[in-house]
C-alpha positions in Angstrom: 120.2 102.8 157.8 122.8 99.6 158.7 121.7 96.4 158.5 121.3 94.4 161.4 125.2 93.8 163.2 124.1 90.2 164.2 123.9 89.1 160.7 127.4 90.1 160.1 128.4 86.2 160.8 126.6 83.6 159.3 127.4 79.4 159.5 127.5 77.2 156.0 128.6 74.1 155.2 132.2 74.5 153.5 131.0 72.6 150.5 127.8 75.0 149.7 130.3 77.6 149.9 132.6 76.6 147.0 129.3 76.0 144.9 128.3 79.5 145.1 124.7 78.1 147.4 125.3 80.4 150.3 122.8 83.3 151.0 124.2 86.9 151.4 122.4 87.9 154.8 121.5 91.0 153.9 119.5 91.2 150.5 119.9 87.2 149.6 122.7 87.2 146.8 124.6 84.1 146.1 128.0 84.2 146.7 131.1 82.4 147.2 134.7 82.0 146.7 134.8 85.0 144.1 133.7 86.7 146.4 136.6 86.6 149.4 138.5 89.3 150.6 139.9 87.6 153.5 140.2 84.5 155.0 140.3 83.1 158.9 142.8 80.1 160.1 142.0 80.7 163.8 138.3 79.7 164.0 137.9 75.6 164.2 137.0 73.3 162.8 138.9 72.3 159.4 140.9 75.0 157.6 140.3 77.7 156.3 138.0 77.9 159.0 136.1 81.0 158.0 136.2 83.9 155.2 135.3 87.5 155.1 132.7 88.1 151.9 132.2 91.3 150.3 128.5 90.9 148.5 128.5 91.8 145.0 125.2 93.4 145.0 124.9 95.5 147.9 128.4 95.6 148.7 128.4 94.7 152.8 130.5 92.8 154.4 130.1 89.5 156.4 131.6 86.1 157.9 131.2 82.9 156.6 132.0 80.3 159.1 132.3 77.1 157.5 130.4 73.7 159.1 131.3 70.9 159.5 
């Protein structure tokens, strides 16, 4: 079964990011910068705007868009 599409972008404050404090949407994992396979310069507000994270634990991928 695939999780739930609408989860696959999420919003975080850029600084929770770096500190590894964001949730993984999916099954809860902490993750952060380790974590980034990709990341977005055409989504506002401040750059990088957003990144592409691949969970470590159950391996799905999802958008973190970073607050301001």
């Amino acid at each position: 079964m695939k999780p739930d599409v609408g989860k696959r972008r999420i919003e975080a404050p850029r600084v929770d990011f770096l500190s590894y404090k964001v949730k993984c949407p999916f099954d809860g994992t902490l993750v952060g910068p380790r974590f980034v396979t990709r990341e977005h310069l055409d989504v506002p507000p401040d750059p990088p705007y957003a990144a592409t994270v691949r969970c470590p634990a159950d391996k799905e991928l999802f958008e973190v868009v970073f607050s301001a």
